[in-house]
gemmi code that builds the backbone of each chain (N, CA, C; Angstrom):
import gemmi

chains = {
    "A": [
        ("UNK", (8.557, -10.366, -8.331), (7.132, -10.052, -8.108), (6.776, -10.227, -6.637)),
        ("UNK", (6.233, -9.084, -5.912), (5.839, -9.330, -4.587), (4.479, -9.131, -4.570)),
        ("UNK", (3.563, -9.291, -5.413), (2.146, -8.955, -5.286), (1.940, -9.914, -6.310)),
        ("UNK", (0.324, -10.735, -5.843), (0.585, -12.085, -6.399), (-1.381, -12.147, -5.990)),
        ("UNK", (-1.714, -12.785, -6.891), (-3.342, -12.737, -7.349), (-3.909, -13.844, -6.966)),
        ("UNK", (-2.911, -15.029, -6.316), (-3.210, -16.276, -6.282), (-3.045, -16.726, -4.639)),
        ("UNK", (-3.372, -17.582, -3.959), (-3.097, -17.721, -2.680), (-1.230, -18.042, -2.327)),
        ("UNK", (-1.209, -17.467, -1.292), (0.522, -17.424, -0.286), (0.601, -19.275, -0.632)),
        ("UNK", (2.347, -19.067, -0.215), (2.696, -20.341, -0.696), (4.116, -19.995, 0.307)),
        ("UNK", (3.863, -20.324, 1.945), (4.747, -19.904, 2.352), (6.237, -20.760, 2.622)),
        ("UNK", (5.776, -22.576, 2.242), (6.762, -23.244, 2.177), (7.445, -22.836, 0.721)),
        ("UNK", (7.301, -22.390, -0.120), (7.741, -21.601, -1.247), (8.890, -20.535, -0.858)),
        ("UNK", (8.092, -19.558, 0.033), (8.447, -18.291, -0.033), (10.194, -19.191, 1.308)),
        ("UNK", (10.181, -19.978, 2.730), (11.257, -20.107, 2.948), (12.084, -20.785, 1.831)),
        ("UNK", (11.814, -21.532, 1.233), (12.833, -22.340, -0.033), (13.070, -21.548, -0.523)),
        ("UNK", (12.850, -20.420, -0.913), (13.199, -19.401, -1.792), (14.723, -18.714, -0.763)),
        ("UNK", (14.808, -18.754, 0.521), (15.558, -18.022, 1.271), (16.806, -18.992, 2.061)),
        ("UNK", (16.457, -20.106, 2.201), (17.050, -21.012, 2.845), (18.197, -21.192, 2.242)),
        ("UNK", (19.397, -21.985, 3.046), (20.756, -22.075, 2.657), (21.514, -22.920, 3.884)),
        ("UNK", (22.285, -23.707, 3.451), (23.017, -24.889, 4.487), (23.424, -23.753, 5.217)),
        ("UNK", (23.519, -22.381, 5.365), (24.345, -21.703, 5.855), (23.711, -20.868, 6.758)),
        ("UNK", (22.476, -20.938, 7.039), (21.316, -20.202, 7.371), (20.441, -20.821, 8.372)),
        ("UNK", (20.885, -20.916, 9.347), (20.284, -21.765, 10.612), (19.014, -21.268, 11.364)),
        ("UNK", (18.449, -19.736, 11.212), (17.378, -19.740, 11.482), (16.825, -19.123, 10.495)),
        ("UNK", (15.222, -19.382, 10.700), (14.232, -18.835, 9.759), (13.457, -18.123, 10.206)),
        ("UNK", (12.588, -16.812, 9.969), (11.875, -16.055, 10.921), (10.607, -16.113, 9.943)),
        ("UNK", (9.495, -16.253, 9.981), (8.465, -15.833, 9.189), (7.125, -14.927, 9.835)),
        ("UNK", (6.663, -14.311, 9.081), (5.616, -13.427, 9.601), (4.008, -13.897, 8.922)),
        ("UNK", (3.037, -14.200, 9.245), (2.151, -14.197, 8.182), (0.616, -13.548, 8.513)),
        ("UNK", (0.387, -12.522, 8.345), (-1.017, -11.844, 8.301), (-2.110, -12.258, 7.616)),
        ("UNK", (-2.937, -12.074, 8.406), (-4.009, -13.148, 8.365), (-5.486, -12.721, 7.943)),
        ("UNK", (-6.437, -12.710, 7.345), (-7.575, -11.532, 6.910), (-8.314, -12.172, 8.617)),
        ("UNK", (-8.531, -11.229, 9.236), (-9.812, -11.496, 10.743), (-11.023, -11.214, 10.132)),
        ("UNK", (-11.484, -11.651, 10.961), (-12.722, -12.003, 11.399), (-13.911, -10.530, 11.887)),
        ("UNK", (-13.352, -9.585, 12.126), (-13.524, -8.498, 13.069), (-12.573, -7.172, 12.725)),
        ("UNK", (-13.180, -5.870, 12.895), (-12.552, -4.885, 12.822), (-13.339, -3.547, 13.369)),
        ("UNK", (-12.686, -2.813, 14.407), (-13.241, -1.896, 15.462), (-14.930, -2.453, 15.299)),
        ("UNK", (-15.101, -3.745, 16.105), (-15.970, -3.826, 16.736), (-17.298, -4.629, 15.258)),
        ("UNK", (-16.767, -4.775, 14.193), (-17.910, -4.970, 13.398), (-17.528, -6.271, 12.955)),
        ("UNK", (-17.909, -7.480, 12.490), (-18.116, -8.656, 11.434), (-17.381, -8.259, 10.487)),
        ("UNK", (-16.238, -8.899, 10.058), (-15.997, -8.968, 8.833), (-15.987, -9.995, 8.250)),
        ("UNK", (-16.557, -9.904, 7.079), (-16.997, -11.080, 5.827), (-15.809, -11.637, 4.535)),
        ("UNK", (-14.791, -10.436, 4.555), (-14.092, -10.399, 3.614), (-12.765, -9.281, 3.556)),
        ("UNK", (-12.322, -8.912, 2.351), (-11.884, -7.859, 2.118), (-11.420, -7.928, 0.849)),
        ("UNK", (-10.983, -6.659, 0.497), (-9.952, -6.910, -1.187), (-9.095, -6.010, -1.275)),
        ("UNK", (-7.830, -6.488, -1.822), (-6.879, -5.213, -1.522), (-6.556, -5.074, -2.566)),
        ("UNK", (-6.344, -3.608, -3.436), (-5.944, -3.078, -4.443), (-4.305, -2.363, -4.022)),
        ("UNK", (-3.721, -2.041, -5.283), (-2.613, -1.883, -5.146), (-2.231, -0.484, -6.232)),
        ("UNK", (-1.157, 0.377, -6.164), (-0.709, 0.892, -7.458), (0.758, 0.271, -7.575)),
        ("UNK", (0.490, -0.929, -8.782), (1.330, -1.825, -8.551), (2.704, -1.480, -8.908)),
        ("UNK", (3.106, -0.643, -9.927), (4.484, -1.014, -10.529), (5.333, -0.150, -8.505)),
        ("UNK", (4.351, 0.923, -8.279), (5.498, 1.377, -7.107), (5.278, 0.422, -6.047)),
        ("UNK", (4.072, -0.422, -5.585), (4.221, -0.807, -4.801), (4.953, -1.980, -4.652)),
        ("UNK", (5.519, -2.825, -6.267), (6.706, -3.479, -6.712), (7.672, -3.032, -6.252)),
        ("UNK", (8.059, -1.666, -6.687), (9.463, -1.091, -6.328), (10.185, -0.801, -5.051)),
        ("UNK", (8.648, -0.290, -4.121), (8.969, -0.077, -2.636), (9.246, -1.712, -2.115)),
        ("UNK", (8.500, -2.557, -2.112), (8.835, -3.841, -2.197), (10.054, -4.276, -2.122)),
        ("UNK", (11.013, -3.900, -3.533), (12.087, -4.816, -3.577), (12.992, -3.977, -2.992)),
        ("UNK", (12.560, -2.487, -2.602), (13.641, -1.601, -1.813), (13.673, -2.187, -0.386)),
        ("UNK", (12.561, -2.358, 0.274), (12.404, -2.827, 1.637), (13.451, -4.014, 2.018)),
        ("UNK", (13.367, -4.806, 0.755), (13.713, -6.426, 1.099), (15.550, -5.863, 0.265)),
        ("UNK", (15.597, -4.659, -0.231), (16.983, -4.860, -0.160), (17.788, -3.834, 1.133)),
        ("UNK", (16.874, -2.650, 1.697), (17.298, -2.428, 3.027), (17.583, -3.381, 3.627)),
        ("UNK", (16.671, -4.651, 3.882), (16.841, -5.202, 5.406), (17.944, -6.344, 5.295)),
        ("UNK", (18.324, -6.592, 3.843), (19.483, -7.200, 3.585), (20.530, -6.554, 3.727)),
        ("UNK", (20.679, -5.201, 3.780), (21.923, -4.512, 3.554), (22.397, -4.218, 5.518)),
        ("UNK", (20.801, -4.006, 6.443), (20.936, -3.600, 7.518), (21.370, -5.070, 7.966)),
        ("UNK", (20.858, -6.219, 7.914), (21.329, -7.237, 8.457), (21.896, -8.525, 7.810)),
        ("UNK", (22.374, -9.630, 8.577), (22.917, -10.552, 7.499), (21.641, -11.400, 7.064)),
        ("UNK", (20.947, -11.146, 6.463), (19.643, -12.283, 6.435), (19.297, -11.842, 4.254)),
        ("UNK", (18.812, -12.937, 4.229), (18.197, -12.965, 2.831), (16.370, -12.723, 3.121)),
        ("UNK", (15.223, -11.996, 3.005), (14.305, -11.921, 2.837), (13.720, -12.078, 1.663)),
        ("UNK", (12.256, -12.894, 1.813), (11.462, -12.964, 0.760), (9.825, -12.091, 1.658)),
        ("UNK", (8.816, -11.535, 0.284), (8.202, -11.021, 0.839), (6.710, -11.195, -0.243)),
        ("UNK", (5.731, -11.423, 0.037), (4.812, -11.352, -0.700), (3.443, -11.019, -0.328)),
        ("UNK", (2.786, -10.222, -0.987), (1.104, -9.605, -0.734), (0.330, -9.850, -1.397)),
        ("UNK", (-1.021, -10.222, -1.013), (-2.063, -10.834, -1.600), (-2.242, -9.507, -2.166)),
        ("UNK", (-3.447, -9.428, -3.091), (-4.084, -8.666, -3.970), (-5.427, -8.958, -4.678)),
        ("UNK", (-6.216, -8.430, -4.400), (-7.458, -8.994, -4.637), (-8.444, -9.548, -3.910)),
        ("UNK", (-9.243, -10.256, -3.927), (-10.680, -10.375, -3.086), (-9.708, -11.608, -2.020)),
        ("UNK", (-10.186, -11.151, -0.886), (-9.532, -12.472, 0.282), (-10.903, -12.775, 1.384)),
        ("UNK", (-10.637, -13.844, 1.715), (-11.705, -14.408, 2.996), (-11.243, -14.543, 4.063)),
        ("UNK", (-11.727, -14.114, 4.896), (-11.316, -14.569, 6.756), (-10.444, -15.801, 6.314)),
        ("UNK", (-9.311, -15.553, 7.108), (-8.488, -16.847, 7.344), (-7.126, -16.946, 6.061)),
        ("UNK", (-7.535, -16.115, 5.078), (-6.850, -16.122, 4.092), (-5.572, -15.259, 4.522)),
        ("UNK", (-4.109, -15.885, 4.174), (-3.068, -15.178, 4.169), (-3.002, -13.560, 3.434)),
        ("UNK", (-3.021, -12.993, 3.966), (-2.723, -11.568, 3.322), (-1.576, -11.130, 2.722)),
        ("UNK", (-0.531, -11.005, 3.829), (0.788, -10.916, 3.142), (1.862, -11.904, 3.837)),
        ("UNK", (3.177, -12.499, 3.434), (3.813, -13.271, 4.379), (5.233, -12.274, 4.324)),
        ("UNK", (5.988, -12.652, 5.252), (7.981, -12.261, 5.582), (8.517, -13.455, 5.982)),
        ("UNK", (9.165, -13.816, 4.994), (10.126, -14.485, 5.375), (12.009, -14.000, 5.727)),
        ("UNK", (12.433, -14.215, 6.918), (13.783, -14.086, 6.875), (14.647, -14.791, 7.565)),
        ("UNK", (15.689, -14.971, 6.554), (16.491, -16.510, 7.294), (18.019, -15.384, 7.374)),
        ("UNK", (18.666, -16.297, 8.566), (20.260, -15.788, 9.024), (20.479, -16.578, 9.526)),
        ("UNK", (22.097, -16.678, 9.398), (22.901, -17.504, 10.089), (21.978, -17.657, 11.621)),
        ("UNK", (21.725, -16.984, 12.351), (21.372, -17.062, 13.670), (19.766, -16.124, 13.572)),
        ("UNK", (18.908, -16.600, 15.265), (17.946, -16.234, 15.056), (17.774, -14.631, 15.456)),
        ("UNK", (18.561, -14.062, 15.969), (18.526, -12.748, 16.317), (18.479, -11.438, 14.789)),
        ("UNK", (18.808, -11.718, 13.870), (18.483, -10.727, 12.872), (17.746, -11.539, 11.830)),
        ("UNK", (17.475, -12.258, 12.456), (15.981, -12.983, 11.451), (14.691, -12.689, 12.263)),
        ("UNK", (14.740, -12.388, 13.228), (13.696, -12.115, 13.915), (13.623, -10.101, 13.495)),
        ("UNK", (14.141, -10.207, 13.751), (14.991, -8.040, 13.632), (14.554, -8.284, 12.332)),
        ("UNK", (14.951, -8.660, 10.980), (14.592, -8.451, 9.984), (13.299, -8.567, 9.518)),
        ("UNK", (12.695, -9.638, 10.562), (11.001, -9.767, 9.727), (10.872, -8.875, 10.284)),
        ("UNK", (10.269, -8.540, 11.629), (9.701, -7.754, 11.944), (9.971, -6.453, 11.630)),
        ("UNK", (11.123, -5.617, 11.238), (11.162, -4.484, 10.341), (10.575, -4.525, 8.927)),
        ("UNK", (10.773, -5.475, 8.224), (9.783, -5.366, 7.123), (8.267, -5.432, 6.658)),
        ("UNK", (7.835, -6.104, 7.590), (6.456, -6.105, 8.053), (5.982, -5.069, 8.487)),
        ("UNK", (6.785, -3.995, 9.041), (6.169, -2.821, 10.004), (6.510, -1.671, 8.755)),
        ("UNK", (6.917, -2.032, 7.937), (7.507, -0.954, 7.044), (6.464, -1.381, 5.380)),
        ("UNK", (6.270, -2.450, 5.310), (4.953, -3.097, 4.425), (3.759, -1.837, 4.649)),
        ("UNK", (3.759, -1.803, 6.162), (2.492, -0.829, 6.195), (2.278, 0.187, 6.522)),
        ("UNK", (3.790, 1.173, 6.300), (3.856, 2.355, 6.533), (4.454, 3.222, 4.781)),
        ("UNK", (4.796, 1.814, 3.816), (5.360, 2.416, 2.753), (5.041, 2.050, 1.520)),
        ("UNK", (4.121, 0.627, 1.675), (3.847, 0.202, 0.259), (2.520, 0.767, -0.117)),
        ("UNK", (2.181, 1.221, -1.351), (1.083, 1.703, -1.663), (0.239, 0.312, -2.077)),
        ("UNK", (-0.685, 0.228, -1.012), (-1.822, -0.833, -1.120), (-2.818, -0.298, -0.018)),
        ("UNK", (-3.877, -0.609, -0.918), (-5.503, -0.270, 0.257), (-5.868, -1.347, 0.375)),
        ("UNK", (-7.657, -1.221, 1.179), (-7.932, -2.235, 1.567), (-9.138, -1.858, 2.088)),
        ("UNK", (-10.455, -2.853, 1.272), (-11.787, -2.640, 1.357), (-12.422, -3.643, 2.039)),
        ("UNK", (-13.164, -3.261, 3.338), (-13.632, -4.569, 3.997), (-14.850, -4.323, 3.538)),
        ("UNK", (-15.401, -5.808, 3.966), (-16.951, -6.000, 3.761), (-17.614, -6.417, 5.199)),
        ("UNK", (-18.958, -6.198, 5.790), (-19.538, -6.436, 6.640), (-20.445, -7.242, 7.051)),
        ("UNK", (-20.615, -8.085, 8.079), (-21.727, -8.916, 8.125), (-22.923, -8.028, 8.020)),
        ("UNK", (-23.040, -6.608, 8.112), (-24.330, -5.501, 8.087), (-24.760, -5.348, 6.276)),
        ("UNK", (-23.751, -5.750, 5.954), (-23.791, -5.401, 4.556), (-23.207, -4.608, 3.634)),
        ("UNK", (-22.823, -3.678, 4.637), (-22.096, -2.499, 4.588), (-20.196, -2.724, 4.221)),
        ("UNK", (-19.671, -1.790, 3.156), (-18.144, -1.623, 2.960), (-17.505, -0.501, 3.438)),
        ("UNK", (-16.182, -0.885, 3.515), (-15.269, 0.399, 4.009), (-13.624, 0.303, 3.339)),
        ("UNK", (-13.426, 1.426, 3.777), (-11.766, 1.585, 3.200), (-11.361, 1.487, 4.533)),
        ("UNK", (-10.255, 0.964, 4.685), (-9.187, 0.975, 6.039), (-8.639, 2.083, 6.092)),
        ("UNK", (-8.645, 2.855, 7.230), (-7.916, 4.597, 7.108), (-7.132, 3.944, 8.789)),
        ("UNK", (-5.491, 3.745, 8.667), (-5.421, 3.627, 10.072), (-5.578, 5.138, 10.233)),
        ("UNK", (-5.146, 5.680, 9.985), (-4.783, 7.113, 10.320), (-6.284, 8.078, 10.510)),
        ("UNK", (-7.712, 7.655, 9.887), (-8.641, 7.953, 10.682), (-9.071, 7.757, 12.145)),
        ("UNK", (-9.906, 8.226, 12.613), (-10.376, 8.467, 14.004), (-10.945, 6.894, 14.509)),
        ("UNK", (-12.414, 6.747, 13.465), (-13.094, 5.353, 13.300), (-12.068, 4.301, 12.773)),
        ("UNK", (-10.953, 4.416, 11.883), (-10.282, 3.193, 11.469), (-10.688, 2.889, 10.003)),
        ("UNK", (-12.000, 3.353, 9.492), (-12.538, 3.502, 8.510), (-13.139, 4.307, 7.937)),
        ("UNK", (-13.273, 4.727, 6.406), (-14.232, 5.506, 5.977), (-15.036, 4.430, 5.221)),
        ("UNK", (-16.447, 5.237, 5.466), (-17.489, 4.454, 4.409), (-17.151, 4.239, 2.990)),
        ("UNK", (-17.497, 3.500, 1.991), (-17.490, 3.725, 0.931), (-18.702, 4.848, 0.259)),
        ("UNK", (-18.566, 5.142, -1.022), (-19.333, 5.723, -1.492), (-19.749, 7.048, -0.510)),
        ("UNK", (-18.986, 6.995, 0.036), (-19.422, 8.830, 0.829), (-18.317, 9.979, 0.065)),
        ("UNK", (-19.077, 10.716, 0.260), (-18.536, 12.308, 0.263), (-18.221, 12.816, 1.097)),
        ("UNK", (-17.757, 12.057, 2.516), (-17.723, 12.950, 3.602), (-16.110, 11.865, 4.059)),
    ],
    "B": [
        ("UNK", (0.148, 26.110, -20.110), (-0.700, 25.218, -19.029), (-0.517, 24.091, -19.684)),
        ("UNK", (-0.235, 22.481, -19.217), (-0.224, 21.598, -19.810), (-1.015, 20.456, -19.022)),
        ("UNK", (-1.454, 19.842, -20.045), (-2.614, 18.803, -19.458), (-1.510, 17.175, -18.699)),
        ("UNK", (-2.305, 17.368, -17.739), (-1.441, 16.160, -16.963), (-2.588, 15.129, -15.908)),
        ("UNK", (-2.352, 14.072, -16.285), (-2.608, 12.434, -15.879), (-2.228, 12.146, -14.229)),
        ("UNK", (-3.637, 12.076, -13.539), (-3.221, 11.948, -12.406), (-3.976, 10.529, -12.095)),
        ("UNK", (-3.156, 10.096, -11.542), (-3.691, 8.220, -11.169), (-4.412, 8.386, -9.550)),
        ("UNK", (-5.522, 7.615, -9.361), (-6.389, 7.756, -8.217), (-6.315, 6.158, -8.027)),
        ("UNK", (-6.524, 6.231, -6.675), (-6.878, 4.729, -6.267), (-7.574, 4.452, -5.027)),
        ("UNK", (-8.241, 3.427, -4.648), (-8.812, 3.195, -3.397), (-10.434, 4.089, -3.243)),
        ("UNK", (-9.833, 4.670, -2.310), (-11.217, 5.929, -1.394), (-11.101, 7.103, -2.477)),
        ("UNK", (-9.934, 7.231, -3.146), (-10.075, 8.794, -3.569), (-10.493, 8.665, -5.059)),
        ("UNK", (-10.332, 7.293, -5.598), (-10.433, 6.678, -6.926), (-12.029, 6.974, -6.921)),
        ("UNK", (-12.866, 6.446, -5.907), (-13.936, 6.369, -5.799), (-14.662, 8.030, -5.461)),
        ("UNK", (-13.802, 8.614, -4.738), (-14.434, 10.261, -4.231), (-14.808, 10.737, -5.771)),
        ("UNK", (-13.528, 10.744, -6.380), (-13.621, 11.328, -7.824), (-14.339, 10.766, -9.069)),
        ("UNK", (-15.187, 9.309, -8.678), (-15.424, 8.569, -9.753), (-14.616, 8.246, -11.319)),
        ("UNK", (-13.347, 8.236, -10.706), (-12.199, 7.518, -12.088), (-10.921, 7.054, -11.452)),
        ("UNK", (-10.625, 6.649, -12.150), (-9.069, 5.653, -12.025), (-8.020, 6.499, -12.342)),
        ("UNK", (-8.577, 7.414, -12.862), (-7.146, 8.910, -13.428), (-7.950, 10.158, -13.674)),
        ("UNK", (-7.707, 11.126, -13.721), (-8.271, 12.407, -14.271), (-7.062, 13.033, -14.744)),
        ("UNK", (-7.695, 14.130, -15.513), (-6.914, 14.906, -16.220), (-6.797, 16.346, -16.047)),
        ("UNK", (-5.502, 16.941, -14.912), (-5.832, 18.234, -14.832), (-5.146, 19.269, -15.738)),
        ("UNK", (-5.021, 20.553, -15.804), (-4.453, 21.824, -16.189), (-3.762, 22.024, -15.281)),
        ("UNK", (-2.036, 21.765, -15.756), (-1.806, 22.956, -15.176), (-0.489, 23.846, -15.308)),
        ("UNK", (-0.026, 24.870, -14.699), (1.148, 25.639, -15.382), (2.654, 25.538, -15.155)),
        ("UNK", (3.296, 25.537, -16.035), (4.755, 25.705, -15.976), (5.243, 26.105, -14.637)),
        ("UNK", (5.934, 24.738, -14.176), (6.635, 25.569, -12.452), (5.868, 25.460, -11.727)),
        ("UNK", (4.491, 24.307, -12.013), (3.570, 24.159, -11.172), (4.282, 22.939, -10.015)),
        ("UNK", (3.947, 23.644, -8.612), (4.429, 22.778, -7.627), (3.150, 21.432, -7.010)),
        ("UNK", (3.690, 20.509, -6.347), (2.212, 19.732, -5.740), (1.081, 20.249, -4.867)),
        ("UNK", (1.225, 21.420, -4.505), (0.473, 22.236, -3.817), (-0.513, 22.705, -5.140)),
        ("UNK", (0.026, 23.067, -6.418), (-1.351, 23.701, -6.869), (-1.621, 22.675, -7.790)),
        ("UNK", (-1.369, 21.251, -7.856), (-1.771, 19.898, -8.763), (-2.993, 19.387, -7.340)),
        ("UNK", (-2.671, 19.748, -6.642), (-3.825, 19.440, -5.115), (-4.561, 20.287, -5.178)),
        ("UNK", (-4.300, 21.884, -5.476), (-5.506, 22.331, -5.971), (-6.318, 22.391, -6.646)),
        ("UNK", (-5.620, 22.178, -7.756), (-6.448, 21.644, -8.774), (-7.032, 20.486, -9.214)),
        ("UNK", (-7.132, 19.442, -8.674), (-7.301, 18.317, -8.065), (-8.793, 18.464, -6.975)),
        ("UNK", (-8.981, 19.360, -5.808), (-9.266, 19.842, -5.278), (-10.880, 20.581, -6.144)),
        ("UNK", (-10.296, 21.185, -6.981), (-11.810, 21.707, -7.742), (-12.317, 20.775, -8.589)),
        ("UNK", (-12.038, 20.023, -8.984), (-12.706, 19.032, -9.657), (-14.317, 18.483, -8.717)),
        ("UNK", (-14.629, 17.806, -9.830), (-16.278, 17.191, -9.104), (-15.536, 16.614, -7.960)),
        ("UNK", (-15.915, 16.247, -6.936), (-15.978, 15.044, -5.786), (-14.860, 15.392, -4.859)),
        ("UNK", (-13.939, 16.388, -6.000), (-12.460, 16.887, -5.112), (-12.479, 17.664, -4.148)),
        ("UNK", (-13.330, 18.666, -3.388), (-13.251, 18.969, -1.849), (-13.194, 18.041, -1.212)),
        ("UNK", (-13.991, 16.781, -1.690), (-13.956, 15.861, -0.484), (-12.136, 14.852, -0.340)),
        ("UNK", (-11.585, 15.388, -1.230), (-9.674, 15.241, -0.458), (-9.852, 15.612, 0.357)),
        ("UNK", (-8.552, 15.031, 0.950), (-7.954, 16.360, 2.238), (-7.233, 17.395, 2.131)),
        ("UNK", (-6.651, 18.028, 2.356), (-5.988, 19.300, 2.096), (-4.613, 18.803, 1.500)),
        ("UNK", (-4.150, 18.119, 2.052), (-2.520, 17.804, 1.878), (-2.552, 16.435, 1.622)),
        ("UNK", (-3.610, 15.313, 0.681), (-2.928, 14.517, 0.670), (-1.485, 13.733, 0.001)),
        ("UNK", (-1.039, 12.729, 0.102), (0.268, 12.033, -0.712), (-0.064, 11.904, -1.874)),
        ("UNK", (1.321, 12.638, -2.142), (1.119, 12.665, -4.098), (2.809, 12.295, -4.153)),
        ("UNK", (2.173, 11.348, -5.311), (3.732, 10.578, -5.757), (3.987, 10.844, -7.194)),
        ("UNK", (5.550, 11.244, -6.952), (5.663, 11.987, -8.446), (6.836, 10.681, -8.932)),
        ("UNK", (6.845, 9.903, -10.007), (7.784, 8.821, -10.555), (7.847, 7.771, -9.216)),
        ("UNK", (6.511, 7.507, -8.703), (6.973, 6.418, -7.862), (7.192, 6.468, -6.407)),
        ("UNK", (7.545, 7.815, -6.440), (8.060, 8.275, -5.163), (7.418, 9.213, -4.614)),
        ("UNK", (7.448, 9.850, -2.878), (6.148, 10.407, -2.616), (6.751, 12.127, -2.470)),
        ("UNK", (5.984, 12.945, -2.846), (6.972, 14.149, -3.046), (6.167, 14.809, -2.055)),
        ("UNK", (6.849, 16.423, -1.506), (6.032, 17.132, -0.986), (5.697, 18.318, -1.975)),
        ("UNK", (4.441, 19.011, -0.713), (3.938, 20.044, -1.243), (4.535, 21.089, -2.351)),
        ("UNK", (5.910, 21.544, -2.203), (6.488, 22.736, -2.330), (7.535, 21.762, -3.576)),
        ("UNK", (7.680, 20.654, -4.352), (8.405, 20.293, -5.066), (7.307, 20.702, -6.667)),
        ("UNK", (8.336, 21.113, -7.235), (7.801, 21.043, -8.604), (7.926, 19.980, -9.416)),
        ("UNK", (6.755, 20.446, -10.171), (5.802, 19.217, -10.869), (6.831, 18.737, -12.294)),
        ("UNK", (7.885, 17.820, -12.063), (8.972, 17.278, -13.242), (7.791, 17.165, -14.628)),
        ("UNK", (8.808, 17.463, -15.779), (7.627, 16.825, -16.728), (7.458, 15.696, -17.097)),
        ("UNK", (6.712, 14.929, -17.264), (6.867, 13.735, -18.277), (6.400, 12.572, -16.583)),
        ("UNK", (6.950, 12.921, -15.787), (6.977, 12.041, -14.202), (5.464, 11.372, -14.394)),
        ("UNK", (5.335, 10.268, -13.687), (3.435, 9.768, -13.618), (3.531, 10.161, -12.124)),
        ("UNK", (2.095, 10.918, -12.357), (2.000, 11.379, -10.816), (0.254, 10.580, -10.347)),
        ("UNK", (0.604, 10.709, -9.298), (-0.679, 9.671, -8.085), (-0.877, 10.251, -6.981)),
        ("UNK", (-1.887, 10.121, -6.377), (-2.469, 10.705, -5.617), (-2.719, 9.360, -4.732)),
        ("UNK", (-2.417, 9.194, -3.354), (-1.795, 8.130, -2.896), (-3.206, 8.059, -1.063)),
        ("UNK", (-4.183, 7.128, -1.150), (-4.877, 7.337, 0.186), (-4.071, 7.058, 1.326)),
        ("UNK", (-4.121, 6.870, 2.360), (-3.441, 6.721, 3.915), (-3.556, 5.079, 3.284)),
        ("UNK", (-2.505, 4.575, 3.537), (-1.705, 3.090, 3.131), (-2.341, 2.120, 4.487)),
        ("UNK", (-3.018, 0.937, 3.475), (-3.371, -0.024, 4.739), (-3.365, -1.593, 3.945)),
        ("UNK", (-2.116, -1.483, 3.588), (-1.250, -2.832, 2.985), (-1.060, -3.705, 4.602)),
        ("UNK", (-0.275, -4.744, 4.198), (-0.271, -5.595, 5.593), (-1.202, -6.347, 6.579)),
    ],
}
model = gemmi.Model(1)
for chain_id, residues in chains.items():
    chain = gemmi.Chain(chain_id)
    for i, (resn, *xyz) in enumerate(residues, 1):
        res = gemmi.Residue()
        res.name, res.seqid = resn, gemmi.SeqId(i, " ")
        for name, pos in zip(("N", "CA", "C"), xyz):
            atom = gemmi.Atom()
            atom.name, atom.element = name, gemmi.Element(name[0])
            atom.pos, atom.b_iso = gemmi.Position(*pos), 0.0
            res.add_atom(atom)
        chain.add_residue(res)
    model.add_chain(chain)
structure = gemmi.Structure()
structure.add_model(model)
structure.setup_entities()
């Protein structure tokens, strides 16, 4: 399970990866801000279409095992989060720190180019949005037609 | 013509007001005319022309035909992470 309803548990997620044999650890952890192009943010909530975004999941974390020597663990919040709240974490441990570093950071960058998950902020204006990186603004309104 | 289950989520869940709809459509139908038809529905101009449609999970293009039995989704610009 990489999508998880309950708060990150990232001394979890290295125990899960660690090994007498495994001298460094790399971790990544995203964070809900405070701010987004310029507005207050109050919150957010991220929905998912879960069984693929399971599957892309455990494909990612078995690429970056196959590309390097490292064991990865990987997990995404889901559901209503608050400033400050962990969003998603990467963990990756290797013998050495050079493809533990290479490995988080490829899976993290690939989290948000392949897993199907959105993401609805809320505003200190009052106002919600969907995250569009790939829009102009960064966001569309909710509830629009446009 | 056979009736087929399309899963919505996010921005487009909301364009269309449902979590799935149900379109028509024909034998040898490719993702180009499940987007069109998709497309005429209430709220459906407001898609985009080409968005991601995932056929079993996976994200297919335009010009692939529509497998039977596959769960297909209609997928917004991804902002996981």
């Amino acid at each position: 399970m990489f999508l998880h309803q309950h708060p990150l548990d990232l001394p979890t997620l290295i125990a899960s990866v660690a090994s007498d044999d495994r001298g460094a650890i790399a971790s990544f952890v995203g964070v809900v801000r405070d701010h987004h192009a310029g507005r207050t943010v109050l919150g957010l909530e991220y929905s998912a279409y879960g069984p693929m975004a399971e599957q892309r999941c455990a494909a990612l974390v078995a690429q970056a095992e196959t590309t390097w020597p490292v064991r990865v663990a990987l997990a995404h919040r889901i559901g209503p989060l608050a400033v400050g709240d962990a969003a998603v974490a990467v963990v990756a441990a290797a013998a050495h720190r050079g493809p533990a570093f290479d490995a988080c950071r490829w899976v993290i960058e690939a989290v948000k180019t392949e897993v199907p998950i959105w993401k609805r902020e809320r505003y200190r204006d009052g106002s919600e949005a969907w995250v569009d990186p790939t829009a102009p603004a960064g966001v569309h309104p909710t509830g629009s037609a446009t | 013509m056979t009736t087929r289950t399309v899963l919505l989520f996010a921005r487009y869940a909301e364009l269309l007001g449902a979590a799935s709809v149900e379109v028509e459509i024909a034998a040898g139908a490719t993702i180009a005319d499940l987007v069109a038809a998709l497309r005429a529905l209430p709220g459906g101009a407001s898609l985009p022309a080409n968005p991601v449609v995932a056929v079993a999970h996976a994200k297919a293009d335009a010009a692939t035909v529509i497998p039977e039995h596959a769960e297909l989704a209609l997928l917004p610009p991804l902002a996981g992470g």
